[in-house]
N, CA, C and O of each residue as an XYZ file, in Angstrom:
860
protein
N     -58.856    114.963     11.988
C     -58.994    116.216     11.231
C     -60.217    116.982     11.744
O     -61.225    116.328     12.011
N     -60.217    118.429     11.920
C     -61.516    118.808     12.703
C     -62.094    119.273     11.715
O     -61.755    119.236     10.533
N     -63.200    119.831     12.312
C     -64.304    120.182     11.027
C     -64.088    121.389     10.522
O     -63.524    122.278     11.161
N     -64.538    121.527      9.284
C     -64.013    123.061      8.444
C     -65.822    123.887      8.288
O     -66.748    123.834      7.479
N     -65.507    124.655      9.712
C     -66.652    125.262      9.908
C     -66.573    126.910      9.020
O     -67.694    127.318      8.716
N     -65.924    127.423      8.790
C     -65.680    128.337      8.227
C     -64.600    129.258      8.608
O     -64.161    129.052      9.740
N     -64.055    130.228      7.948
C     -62.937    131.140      8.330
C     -62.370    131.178     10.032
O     -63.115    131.485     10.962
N     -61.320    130.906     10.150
C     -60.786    130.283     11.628
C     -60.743    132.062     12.725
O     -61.073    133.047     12.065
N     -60.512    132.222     13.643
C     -60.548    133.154     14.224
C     -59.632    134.328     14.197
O     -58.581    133.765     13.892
N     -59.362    135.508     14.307
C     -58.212    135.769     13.995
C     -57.086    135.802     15.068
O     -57.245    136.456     16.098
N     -56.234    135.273     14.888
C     -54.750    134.990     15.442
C     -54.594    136.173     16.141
O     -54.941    137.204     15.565
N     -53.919    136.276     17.821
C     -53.054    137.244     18.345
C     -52.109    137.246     17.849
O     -51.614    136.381     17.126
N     -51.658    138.370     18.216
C     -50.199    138.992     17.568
C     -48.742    138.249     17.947
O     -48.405    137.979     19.099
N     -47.918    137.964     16.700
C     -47.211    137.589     16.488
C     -47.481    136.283     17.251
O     -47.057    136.058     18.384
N     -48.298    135.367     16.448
C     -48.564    134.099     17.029
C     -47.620    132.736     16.109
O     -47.494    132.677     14.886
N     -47.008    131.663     17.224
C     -46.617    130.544     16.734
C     -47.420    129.708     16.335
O     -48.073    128.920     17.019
N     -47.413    129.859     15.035
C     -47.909    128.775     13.703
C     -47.824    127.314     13.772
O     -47.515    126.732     12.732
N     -48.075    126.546     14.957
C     -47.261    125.103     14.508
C     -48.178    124.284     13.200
O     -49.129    124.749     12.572
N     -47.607    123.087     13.071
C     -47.883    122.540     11.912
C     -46.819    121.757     10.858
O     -45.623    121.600     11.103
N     -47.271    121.456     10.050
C     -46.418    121.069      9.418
C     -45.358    121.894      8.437
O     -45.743    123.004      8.069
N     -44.616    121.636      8.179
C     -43.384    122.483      7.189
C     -42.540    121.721      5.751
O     -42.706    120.527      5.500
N     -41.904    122.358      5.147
C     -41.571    121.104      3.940
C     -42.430    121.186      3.257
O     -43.162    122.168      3.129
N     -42.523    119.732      2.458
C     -43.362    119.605      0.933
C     -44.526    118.784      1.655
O     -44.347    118.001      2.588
N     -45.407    119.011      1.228
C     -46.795    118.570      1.368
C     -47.084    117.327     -0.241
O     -46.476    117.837     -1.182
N     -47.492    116.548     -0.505
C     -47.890    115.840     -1.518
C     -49.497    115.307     -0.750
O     -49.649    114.314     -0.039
N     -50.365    116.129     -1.088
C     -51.664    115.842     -0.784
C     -52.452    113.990     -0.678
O     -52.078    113.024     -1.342
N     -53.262    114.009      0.069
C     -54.352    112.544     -0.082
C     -55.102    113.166      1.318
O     -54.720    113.614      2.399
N     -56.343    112.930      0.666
C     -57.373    112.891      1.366
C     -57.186    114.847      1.656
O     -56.523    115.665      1.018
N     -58.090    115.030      2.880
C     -58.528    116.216      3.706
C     -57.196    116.765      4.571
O     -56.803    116.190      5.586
N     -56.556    117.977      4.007
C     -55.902    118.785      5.000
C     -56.607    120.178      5.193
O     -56.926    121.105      4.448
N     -56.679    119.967      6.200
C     -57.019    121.482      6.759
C     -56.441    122.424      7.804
O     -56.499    122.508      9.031
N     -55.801    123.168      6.713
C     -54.589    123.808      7.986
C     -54.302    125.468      7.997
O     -53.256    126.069      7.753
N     -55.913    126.086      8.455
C     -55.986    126.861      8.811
C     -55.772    127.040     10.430
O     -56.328    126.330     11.267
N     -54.733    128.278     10.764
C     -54.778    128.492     11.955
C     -53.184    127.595     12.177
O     -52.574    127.691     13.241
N     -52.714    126.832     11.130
C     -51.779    126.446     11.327
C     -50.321    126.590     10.557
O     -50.413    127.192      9.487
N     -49.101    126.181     10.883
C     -48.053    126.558      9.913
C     -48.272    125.967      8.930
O     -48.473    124.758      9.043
N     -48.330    126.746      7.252
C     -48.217    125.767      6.360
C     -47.472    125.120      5.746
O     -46.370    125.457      6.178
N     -47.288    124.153      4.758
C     -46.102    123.627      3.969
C     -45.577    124.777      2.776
O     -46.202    125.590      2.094
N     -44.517    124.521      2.851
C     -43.658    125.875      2.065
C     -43.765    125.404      0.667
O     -43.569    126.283     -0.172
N     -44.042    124.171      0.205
C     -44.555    123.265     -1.123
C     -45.659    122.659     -1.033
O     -45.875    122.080      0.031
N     -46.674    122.604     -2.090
C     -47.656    121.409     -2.236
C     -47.084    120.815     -3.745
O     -46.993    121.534     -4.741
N     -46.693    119.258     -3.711
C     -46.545    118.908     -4.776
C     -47.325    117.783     -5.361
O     -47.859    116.992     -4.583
N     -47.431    117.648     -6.453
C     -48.741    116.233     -6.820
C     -48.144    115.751     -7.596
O     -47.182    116.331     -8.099
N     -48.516    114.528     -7.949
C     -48.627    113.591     -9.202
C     -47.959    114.298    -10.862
O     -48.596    115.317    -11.130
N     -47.378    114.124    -11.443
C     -46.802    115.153    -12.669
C     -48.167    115.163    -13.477
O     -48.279    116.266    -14.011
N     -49.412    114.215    -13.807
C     -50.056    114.286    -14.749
C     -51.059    114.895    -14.272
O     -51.883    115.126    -15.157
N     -51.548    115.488    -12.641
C     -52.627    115.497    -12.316
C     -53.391    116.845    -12.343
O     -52.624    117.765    -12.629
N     -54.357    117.146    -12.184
C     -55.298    118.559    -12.461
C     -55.042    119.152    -10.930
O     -54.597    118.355    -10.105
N     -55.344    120.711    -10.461
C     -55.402    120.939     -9.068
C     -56.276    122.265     -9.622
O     -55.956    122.973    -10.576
N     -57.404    122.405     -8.816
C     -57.976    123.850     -9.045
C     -57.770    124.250     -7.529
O     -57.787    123.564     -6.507
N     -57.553    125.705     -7.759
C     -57.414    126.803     -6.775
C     -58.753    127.981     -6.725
O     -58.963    128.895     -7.522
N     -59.687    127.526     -5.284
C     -60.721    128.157     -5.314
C     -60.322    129.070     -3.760
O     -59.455    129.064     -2.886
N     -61.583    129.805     -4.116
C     -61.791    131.172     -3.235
C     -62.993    132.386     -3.476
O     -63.426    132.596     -4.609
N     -63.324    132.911     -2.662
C     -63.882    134.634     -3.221
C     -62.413    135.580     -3.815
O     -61.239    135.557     -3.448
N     -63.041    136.268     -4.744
C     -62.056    137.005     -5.264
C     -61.293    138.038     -4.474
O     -61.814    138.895     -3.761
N     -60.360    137.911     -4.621
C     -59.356    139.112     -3.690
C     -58.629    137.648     -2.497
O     -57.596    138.016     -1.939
N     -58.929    136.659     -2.248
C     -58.263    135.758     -1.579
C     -57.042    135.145     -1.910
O     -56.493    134.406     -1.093
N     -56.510    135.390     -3.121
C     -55.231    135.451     -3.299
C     -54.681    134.642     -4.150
O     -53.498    134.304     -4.165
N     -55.875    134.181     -5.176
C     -55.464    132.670     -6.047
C     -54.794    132.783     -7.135
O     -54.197    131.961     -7.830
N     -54.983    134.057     -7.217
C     -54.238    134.494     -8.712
C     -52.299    134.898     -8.182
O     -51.236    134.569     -8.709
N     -52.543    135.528     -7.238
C     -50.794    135.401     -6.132
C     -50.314    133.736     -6.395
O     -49.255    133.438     -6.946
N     -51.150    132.905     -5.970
C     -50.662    131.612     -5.725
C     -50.779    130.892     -7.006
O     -50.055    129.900     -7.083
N     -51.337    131.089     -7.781
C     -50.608    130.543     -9.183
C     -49.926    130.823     -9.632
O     -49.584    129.947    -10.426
N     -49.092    132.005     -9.710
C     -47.680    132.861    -10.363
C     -46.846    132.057     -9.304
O     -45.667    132.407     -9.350
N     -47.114    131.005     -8.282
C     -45.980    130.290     -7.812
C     -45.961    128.937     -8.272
O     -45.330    128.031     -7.728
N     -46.630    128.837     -9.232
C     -46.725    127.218     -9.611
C     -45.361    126.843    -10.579
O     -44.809    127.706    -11.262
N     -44.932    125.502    -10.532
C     -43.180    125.397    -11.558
C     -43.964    125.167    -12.977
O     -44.719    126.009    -13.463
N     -43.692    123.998    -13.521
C     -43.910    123.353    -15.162
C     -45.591    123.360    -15.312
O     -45.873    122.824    -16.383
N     -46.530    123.699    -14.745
C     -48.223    123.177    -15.151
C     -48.598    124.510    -16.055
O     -47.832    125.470    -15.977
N     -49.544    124.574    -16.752
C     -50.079    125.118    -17.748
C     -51.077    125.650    -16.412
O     -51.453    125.008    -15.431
N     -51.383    127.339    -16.865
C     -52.421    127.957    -15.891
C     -53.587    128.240    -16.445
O     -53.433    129.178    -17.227
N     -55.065    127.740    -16.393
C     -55.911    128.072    -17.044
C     -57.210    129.167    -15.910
O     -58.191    128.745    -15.297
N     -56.657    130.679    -16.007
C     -57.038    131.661    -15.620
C     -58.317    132.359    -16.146
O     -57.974    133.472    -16.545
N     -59.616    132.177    -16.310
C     -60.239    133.333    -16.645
C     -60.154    134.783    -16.603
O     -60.902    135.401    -17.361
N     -59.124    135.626    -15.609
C     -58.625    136.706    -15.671
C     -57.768    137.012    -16.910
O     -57.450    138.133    -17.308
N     -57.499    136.016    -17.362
C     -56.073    135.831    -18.269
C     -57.159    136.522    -19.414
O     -56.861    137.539    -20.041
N     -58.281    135.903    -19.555
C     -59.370    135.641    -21.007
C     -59.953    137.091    -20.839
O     -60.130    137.806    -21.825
N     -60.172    137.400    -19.885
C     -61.149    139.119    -19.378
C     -60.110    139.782    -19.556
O     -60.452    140.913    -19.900
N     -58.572    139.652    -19.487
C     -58.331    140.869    -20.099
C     -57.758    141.028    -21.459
O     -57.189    142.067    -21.795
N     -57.880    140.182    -22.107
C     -57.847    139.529    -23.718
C     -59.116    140.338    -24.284
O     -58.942    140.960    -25.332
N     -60.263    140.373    -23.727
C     -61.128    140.879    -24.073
C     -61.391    142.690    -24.142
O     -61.794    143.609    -24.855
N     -60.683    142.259    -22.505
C     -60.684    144.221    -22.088
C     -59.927    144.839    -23.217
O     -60.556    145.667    -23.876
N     -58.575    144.565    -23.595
C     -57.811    145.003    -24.226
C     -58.185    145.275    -26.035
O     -57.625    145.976    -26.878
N     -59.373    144.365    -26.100
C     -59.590    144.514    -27.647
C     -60.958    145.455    -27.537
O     -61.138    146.293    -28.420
N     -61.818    145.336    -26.576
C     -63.099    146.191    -26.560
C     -63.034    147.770    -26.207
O     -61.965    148.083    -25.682
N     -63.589    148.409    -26.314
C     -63.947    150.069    -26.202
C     -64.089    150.142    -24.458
O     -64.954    149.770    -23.664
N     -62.785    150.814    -24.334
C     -62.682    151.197    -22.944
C     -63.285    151.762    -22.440
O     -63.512    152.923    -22.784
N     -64.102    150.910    -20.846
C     -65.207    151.679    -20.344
C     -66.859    150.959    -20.548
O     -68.046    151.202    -20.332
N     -65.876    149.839    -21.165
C     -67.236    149.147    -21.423
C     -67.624    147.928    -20.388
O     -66.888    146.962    -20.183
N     -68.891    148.135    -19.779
C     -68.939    147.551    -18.565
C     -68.638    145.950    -18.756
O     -68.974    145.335    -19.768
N     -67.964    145.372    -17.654
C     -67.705    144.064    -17.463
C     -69.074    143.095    -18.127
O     -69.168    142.443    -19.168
N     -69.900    143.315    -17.158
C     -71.332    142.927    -17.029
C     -72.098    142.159    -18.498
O     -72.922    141.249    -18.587
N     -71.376    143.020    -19.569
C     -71.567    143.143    -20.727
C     -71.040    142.081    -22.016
O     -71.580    141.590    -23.007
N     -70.007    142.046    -21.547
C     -69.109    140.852    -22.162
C     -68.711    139.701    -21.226
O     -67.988    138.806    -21.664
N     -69.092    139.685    -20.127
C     -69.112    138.311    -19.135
C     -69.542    136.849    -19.663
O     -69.010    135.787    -19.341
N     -70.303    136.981    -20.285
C     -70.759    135.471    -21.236
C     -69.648    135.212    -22.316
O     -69.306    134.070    -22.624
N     -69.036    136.493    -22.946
C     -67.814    136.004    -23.728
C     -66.717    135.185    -23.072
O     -66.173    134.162    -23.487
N     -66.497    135.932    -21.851
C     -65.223    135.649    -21.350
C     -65.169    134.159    -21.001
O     -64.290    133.335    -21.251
N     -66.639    133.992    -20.194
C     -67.030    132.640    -19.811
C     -66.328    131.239    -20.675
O     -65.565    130.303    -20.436
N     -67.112    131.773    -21.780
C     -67.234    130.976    -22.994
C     -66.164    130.729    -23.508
O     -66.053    129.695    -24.166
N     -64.564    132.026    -23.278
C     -63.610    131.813    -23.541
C     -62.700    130.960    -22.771
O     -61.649    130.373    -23.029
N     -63.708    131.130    -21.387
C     -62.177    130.493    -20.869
C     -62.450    129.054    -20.819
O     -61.505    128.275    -20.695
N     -64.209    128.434    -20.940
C     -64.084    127.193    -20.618
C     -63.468    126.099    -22.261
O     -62.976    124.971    -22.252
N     -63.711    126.848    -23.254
C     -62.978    126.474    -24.045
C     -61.471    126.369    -24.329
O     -60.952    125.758    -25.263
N     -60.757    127.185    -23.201
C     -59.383    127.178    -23.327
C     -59.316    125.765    -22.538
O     -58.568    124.836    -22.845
N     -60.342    125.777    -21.341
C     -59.793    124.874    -20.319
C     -60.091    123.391    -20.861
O     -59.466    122.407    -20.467
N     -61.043    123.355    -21.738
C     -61.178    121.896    -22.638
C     -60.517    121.790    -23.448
O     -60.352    120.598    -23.707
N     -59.777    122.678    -24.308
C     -57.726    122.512    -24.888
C     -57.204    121.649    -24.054
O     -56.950    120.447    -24.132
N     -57.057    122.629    -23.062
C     -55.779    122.188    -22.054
C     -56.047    120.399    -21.609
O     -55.288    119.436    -21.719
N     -57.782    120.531    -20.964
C     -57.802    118.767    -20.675
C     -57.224    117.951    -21.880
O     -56.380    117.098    -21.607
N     -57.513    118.088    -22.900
C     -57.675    117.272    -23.969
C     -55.935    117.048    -24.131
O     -55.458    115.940    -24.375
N     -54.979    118.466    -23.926
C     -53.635    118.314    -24.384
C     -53.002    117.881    -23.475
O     -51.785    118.066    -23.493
N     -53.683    117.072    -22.241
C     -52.928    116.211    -20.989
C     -52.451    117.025    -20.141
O     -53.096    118.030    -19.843
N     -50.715    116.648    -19.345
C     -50.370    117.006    -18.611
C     -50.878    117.938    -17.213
O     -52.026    118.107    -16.803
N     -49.620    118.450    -16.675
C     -49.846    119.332    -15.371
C     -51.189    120.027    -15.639
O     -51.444    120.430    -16.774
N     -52.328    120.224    -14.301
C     -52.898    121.499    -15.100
C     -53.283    122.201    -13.540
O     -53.666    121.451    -12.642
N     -53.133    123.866    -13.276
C     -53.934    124.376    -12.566
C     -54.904    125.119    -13.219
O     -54.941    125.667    -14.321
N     -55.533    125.037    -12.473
C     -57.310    125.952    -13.145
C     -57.486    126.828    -11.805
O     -57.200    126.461    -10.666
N     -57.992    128.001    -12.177
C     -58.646    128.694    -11.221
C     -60.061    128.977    -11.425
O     -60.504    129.245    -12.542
N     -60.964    128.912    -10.107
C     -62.034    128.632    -10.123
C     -62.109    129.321     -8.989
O     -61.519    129.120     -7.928
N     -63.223    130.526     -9.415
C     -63.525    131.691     -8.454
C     -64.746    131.414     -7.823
O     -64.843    131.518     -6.600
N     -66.067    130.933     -8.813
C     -67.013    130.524     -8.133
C     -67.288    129.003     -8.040
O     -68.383    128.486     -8.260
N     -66.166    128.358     -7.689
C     -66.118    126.761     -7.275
C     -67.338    125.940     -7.114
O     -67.755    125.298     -6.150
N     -67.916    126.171     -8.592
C     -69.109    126.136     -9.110
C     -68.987    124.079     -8.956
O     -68.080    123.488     -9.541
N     -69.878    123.432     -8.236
C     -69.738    121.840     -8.266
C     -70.194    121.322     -9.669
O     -70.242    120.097     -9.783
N     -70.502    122.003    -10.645
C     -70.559    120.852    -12.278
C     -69.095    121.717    -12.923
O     -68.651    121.645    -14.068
N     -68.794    122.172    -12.269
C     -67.028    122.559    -12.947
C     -66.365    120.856    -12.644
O     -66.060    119.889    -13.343
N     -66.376    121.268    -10.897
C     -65.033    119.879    -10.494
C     -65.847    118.692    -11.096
O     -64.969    118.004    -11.617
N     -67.252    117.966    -11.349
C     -67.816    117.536    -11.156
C     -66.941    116.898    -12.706
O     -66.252    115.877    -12.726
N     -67.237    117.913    -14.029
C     -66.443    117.832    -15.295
C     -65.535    117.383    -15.133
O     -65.164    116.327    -15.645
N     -64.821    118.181    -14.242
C     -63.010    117.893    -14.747
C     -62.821    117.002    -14.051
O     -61.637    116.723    -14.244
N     -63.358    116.096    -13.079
C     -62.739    114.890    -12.713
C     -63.187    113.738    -12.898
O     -62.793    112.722    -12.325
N     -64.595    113.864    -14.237
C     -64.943    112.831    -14.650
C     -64.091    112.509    -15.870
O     -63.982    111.408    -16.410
N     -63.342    113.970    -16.308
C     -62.480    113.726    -17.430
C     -61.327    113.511    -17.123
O     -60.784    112.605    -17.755
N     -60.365    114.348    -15.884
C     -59.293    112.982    -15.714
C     -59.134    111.684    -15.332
O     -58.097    111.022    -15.359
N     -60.191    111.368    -14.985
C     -60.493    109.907    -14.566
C     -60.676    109.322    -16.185
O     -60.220    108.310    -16.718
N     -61.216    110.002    -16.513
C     -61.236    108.929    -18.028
C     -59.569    108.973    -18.687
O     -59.181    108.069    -19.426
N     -58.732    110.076    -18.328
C     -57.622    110.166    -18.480
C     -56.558    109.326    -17.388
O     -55.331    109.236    -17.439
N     -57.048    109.038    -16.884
C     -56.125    108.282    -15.727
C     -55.490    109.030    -14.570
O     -54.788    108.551    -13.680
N     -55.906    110.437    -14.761
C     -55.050    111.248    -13.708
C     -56.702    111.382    -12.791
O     -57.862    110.998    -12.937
N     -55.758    112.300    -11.674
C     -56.706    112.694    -10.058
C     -56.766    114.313    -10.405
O     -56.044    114.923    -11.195
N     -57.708    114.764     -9.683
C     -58.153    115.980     -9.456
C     -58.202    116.413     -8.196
O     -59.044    116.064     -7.369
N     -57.097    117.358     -7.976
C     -57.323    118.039     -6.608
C     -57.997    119.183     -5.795
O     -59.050    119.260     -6.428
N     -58.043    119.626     -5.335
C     -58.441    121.001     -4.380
C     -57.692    121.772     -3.835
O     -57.002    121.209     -2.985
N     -57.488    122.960     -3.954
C     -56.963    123.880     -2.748
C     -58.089    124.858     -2.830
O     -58.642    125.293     -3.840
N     -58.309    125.105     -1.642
C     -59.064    126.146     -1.408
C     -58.507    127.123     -0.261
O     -58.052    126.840      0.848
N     -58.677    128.282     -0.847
C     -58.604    129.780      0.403
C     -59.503    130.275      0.870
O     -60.382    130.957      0.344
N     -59.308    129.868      2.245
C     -60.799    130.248      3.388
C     -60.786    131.314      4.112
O     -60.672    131.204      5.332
N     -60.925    132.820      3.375
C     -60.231    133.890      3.949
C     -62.067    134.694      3.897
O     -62.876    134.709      2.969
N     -62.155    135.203      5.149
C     -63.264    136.140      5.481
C     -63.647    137.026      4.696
O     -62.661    137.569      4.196
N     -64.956    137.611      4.196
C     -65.154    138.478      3.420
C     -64.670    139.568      3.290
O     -64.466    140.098      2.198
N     -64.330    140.227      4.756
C     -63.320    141.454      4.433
C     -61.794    141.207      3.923
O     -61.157    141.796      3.050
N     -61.499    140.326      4.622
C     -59.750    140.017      4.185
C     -59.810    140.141      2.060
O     -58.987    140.600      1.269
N     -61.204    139.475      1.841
C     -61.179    139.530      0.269
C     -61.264    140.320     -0.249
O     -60.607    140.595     -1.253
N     -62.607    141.347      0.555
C     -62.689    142.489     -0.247
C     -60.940    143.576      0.307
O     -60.607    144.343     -0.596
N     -60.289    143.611      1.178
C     -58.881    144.205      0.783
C     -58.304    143.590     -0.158
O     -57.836    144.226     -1.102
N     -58.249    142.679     -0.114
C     -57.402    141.750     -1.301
C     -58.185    142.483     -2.424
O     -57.250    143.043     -2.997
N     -59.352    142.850     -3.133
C     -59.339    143.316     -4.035
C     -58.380    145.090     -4.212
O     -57.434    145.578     -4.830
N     -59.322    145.439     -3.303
C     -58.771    146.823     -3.052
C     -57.298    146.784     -3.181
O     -57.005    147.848     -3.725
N     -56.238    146.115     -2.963
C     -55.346    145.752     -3.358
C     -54.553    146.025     -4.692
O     -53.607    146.735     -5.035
N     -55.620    144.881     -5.426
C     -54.918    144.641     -6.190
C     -55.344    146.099     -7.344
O     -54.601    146.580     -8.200
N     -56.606    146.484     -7.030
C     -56.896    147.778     -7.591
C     -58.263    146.894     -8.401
O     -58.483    147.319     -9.536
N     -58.810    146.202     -8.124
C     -59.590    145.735     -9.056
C     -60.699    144.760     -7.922
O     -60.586    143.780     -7.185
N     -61.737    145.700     -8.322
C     -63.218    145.121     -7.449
C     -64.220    144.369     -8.247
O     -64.181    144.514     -9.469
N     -65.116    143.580     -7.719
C     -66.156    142.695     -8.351
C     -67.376    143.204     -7.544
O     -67.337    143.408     -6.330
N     -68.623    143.416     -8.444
C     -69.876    144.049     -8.204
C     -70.171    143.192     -6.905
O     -69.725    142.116     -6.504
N     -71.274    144.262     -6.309
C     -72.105    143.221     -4.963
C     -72.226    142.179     -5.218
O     -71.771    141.187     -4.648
N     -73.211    142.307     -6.610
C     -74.003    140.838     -6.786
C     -72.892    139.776     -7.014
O     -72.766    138.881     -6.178
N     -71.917    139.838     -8.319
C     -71.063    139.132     -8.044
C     -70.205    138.413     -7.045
O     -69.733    137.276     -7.055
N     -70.111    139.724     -5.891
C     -69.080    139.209     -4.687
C     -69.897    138.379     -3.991
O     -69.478    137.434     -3.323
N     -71.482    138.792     -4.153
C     -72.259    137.501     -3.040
C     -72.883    136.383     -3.694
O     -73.725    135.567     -3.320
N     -72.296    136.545     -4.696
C     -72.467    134.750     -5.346
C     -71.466    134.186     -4.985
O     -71.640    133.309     -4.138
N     -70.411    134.377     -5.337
C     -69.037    134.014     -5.259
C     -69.171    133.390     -3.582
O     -68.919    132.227     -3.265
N     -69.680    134.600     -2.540
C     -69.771    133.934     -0.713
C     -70.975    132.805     -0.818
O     -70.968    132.001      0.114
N     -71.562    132.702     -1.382
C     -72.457    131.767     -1.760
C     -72.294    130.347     -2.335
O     -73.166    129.549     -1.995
N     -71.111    129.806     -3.326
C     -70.202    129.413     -3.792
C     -69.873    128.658     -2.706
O     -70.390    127.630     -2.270
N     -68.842    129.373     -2.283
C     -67.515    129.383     -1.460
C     -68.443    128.815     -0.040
O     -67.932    127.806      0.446
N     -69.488    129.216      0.562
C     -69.952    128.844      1.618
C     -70.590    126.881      1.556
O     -70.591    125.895      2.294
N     -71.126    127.345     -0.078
C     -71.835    126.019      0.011
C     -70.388    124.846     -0.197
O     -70.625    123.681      0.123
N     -69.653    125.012     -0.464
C     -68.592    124.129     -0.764
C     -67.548    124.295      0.876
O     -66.762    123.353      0.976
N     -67.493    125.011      1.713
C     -67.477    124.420      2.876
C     -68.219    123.732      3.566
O     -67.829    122.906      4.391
N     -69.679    124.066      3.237
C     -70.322    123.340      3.882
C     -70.494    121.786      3.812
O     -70.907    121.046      4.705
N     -70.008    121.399      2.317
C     -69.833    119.966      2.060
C     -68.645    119.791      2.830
O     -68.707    118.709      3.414
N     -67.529    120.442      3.087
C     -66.905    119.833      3.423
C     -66.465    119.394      5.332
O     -65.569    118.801      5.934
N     -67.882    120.213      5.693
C     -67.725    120.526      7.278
C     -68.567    118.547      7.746
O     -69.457    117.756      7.433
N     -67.760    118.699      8.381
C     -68.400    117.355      9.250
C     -67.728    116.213      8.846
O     -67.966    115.135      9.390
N     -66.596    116.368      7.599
C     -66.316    114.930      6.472
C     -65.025    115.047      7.112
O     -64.509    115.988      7.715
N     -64.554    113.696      6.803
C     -63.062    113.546      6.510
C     -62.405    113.122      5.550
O     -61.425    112.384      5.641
N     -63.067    113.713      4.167
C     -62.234    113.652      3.014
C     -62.507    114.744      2.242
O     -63.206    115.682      2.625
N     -61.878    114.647      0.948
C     -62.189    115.813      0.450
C     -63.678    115.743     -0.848
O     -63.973    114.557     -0.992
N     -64.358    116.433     -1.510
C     -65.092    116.473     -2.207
C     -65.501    115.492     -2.849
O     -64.417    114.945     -3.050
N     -66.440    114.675     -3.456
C     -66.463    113.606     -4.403
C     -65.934    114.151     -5.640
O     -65.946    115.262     -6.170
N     -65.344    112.714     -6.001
C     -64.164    113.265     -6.980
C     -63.182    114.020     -7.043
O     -62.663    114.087     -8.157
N     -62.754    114.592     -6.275
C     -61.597    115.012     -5.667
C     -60.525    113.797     -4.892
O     -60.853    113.044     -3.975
N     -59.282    113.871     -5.516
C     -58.207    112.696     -4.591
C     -57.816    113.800     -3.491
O     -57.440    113.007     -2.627
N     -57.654    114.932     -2.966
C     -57.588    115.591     -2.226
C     -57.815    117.065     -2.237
O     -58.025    117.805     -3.199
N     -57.710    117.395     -0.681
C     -58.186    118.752     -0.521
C     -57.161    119.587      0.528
O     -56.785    119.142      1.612
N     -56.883    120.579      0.098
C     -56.244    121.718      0.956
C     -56.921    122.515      1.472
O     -57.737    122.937      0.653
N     -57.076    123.171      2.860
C     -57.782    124.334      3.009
C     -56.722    125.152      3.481
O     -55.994    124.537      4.260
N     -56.359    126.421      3.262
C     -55.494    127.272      3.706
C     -56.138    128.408      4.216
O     -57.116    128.677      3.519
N     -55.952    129.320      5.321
C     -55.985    130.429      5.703
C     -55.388    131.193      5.228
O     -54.551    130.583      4.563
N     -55.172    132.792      5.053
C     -54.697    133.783      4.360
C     -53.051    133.576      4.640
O     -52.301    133.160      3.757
N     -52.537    133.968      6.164
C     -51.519    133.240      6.093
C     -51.140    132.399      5.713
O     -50.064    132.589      5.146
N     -51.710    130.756      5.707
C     -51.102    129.628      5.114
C     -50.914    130.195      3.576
O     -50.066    129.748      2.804
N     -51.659    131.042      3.319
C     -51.297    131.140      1.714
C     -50.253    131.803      1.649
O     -49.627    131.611      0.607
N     -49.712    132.670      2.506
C     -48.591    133.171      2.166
C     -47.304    132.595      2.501
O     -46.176    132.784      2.045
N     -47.874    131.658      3.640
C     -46.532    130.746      3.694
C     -46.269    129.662      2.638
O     -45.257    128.966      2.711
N     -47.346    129.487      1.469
C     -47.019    128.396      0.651
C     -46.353    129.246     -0.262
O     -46.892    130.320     -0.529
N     -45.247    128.943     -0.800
C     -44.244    129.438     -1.633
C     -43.929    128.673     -3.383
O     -43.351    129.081     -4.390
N     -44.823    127.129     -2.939
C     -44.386    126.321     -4.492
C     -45.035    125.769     -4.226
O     -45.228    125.444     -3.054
N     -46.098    125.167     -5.811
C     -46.813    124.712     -5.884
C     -46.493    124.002     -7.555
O     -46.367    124.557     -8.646
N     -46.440    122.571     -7.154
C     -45.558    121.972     -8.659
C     -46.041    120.722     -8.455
O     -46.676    120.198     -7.540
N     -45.449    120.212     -9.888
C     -45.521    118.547    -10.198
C     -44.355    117.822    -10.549
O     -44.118    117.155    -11.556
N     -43.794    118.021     -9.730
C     -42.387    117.034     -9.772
C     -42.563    115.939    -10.845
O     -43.686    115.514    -11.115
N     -41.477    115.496    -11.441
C     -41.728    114.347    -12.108
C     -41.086    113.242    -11.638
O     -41.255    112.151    -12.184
């Protein structure tokens, strides 16, 4: 497995993807940027998987492809909030609510078992650090996917979607996201406490199509 030095180069035009294809069922370190991805990642039916990135990398796309798991989104909670507060009222402002909302949804969800994806924007290490000391006390594994997409590819991805995150925010988030490659550059596994890890490139994310827990 080579080392995950950061965002892979960008591809000539109309380039062959090789790699693997089919269902993927994770263990240990994949890293398959620059390469074809699996058209499925599937896990364990009971197990946790968070989906990290800088915002605009596409995690919120790739959870609207997940089958039976419960999605625990902080976007979901910010606009629960947007929708009840006085329009126009800066983010900045109610950010500790939202926080607060979503990590309480996401300690529901541990507590009520099963499938779970979580999204995790600033792949903050006492997040995974939590949740896989608590499925381990639950008997299930905790996985990784992460999207290793360049700062501009993210900031279009916001522009995109029509919805931007302040400087300061966006360079915590590369801050984040950098220090958690950097654990993972030089290793051949994935995170402590983590049973595995995905790294995908922007393409690989679009070639992954399902993301489930078979039973």
């Amino acid at each position: 497995m080579r080392e995950i030095l950061g965002p892979a180069p960008a591809p000539a035009a109309a380039p062959v993807r090789p790699g693997p294809r089919g269902v993927l069922r994770p263990t240990g370190l994949h890293d398959l940027r620059g390469r074809r991805a699996p058209v499925a990642l599937h896990y364990p039916p009971a197990d946790l998987v968070v989906v990290s990135g800088l915002p605009g990398s596409g995690k919120s796309t790739l959870l609207r492809r997940c089958g039976r798991a419960r999605v625990i989104d902080s976007q979901h909670v910010r606009e629960q909030y947007r929708s009840r507060l006085p329009r126009g009222l800066p983010y900045a402002l109610y950010r500790p609510l939202v926080r607060i909302g979503h990590y309480l949804r996401l300690r529901r969800a541990l507590r009520a078992g099963g499938p779970l994806l979580v999204h995790d924007c600033g792949t903050l290490p006492w997040v995974r650090g939590w949740l896989a000391r608590t499925a381990a006390r639950q008997g299930r594994r905790l996985h990784l996917v992460l999207l290793d997409v360049s700062p501009a590819e993210a900031a279009a991805g916001q522009r995109a979607r029509g919805r931007r995150v302040s400087r300061y925010a966006f360079a915590r988030h590369r801050h984040a996201t950098g220090r958690l490659r950097a654990r993972l550059a030089g290793t051949d596994g994935p995170p402590a406490g983590c049973a595995s890890a995905v790294v995908l490139d922007r393409a690989g994310a679009l070639d992954l199509q399902d993301l489930d827990f078979p039973g």
